[in-house]
Structures are given as C-alpha cells and as structure tokens.
C-alpha positions in Angstrom: -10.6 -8.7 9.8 -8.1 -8.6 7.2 -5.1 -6.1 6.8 -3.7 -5.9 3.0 -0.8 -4.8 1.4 -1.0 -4.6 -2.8 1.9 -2.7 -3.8 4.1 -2.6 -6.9 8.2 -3.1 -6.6 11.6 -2.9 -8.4 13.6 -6.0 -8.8 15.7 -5.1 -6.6 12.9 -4.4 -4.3 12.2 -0.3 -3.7 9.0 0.7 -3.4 9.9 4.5 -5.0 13.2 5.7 -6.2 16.0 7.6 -4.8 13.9 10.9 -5.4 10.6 9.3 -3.9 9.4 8.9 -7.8 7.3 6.4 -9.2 7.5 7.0 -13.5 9.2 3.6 -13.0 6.1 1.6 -12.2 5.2 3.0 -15.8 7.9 1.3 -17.6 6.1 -1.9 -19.2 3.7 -0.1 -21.8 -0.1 -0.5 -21.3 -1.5 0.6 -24.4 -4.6 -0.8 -23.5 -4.9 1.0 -19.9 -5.8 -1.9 -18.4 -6.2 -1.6 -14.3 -4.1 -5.1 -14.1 -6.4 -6.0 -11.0 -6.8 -2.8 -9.4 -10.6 -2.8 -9.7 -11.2 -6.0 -7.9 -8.9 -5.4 -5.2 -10.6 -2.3 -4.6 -13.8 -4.1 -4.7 -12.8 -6.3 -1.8 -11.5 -3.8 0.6 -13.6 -1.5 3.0 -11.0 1.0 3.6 -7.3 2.5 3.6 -4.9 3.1 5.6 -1.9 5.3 4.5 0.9 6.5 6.1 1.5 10.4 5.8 4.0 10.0 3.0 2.2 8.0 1.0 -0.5 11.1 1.4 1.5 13.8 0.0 2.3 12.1 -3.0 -0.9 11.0 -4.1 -1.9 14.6 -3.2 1.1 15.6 -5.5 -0.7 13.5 -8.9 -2.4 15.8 -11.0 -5.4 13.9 -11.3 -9.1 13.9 -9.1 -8.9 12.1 -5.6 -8.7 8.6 -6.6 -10.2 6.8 -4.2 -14.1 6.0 -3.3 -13.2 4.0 0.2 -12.8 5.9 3.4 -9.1 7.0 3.6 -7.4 7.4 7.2 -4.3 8.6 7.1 -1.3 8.0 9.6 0.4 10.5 11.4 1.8 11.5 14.5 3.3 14.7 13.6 0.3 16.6 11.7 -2.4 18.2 13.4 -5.3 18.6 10.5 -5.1 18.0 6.5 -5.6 20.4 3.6 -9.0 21.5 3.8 -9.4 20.2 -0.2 -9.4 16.8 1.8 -11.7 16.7 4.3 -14.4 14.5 3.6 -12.2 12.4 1.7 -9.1 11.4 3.9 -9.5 11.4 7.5 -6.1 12.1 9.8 -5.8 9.6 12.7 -2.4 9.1 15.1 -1.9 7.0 18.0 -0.1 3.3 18.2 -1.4 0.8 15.4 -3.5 -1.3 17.9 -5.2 1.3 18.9 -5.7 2.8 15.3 -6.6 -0.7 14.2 -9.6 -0.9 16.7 -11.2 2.5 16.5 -11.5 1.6 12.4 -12.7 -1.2 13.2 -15.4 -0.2 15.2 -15.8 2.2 12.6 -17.1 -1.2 10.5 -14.1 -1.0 8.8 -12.8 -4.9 8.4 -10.7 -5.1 5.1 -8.0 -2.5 5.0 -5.4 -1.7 2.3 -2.4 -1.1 3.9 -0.4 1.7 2.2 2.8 3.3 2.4 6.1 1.7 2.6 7.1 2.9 6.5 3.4 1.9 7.4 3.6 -1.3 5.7 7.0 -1.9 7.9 5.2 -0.9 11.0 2.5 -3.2 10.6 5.0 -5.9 9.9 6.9 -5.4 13.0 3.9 -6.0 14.6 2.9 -9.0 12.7 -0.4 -7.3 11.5 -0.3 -7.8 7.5 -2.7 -10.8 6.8 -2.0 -10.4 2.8 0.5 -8.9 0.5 -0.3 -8.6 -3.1 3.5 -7.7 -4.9 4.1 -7.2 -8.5 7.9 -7.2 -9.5 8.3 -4.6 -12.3 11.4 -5.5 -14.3 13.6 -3.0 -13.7 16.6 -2.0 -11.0 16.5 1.7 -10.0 19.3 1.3 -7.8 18.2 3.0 -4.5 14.9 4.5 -2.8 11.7 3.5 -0.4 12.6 -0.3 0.4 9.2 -2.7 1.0 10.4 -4.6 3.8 12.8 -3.5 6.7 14.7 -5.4 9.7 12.4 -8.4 11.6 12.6 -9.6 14.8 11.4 -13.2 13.5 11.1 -15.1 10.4 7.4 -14.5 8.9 6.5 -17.3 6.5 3.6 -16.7 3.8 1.7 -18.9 1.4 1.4 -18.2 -2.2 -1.9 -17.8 -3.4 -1.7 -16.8 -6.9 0.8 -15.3 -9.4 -0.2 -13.8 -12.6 1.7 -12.6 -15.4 0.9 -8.9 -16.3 1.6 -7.2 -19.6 4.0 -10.5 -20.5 6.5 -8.3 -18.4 5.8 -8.0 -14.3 5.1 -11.0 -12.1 1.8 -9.9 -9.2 2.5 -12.3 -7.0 -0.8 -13.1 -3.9 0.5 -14.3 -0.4 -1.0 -14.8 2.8 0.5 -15.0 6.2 1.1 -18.7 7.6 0.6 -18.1 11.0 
C-alpha cells in the first residue's frame, strides 16, 4: 500500500494563490502540451483521494471529468455530491485510518493523495509514503501552503529530479522511515 502525493508548488511554496487560483502553474509555456509525467503517474496509481476543496475546484474547470480512477472524496461536512458526479467521485467521511481501510478493502492500494488540507492531514499522521513536487519558478506571495506544523521531523529520500520545460524542477521522494 502506497499513499502518494504529486502536486505542483510556488517557490515560495503555496499550493494555490491568495484567491485559491492556479493560472500560476501555467506560467512556463508548453507549446508542445506535453503531460510532463502526468500519464505515468496516473498509470501507477489505483485511485484518489481528495479533500472537498480540491473537489470544487476541479468541478469549477470547464473541461470533461478528468479522471478515469475511482475518486473518493473527503468530507465531513457534506452529505451527497452533485448528482453530475455520481458514478464518478464517491463522498466518503470518517477519520483517515478508517477511510484508509475501507478503500483498501475496496482493492484500492496506490492512492493519489490530493488536496493541500488532506495532504497535511495525512502528514500529521505520518501516512504519505511518496511526494512527487515540482517547483514552478515563480513567488505569488500568499495562498494554500503544502506543508503545515509537525509534531516530528519526517526525513525523505530523493528518488529522482527532472527538469521540466528547462524551467520547473519535479522533484520524487520517499519517506525514510
């Protein structure tokens, strides 16, 4: 089982701007519309896990549902979603053990983590196996931080960095445990 974050930041480390946006990750042109890795990280996952946040704005992109895994989403305050989502997303709430076991059971055993709040929460916890992080050259000066206040020190390992677009670093770690 394997619990994955692959997100894109700011130098300065925000996941969205100050107005939840995210035209910044478009900054570095890709002329060529290349996925930058997207593809094969999708390839290797078996499901994801998103907070409620993260939900409304893909909801928000003016574009088809854009994903083919099973999506669960995280919430404790909402009680069903839109009906143009069901059969795509499924709403779950509860602690993140117990969430983490009943997809599991599900078959589920590579997850994409995704959302900055959930990505925190299963960090507290000490459940993120992975984190894939590419550093988009740019400061936007306030927003959705990545990480939040630890109770410990987590060390990772560096797997892997690549250079994207001769502009952003992607940078693959895994927890040392």
């Amino acid at each position: 089982m394997s619990n994955i974050v692959y997100v894109g930041t700011s130098l300065d480390g925000y996941i969205t701007d100050k107005d939840g946006g995210l035209d910044w990750l478009q900054y570095i042109p890709n002329p060529d519309n290349l996925d930058l890795g997207w593809a094969d990280f999708m390839d290797n996952i078996d499901a994801i896990v998103m907070g409620r946040n993260t939900f409304d704005k893909v909801c928000s992109f003016d574009c088809p549902w854009p994903y083919s895994k099973p999506v669960f989403v995280l919430s404790n305050s909402l009680t069903s979603l839109p009906d143009e989502y069901k059969g795509k997303a499924e709403l779950i709430n509860g602690s993140i053990s117990e969430i983490l076991k009943n997809i599991n059971r599900k078959g589920y055993q590579h997850l994409y983590i995704d959302g900055g709040s959930l990505i925190q929460s299963f960090l507290k916890e000490d459940l993120i196996d992975e984190m894939i992080i590419t550093v988009v050259p740019i400061l936007i000066g306030g927003g959705t931080k990545l990480f939040g206040d630890l109770a410990k020190h987590m060390k990772f390992e560096l797997l892997n960095t690549e250079i994207l677009l001769n502009a952003m670093v992607k940078n693959h770690y895994r927890r040392d445990r």
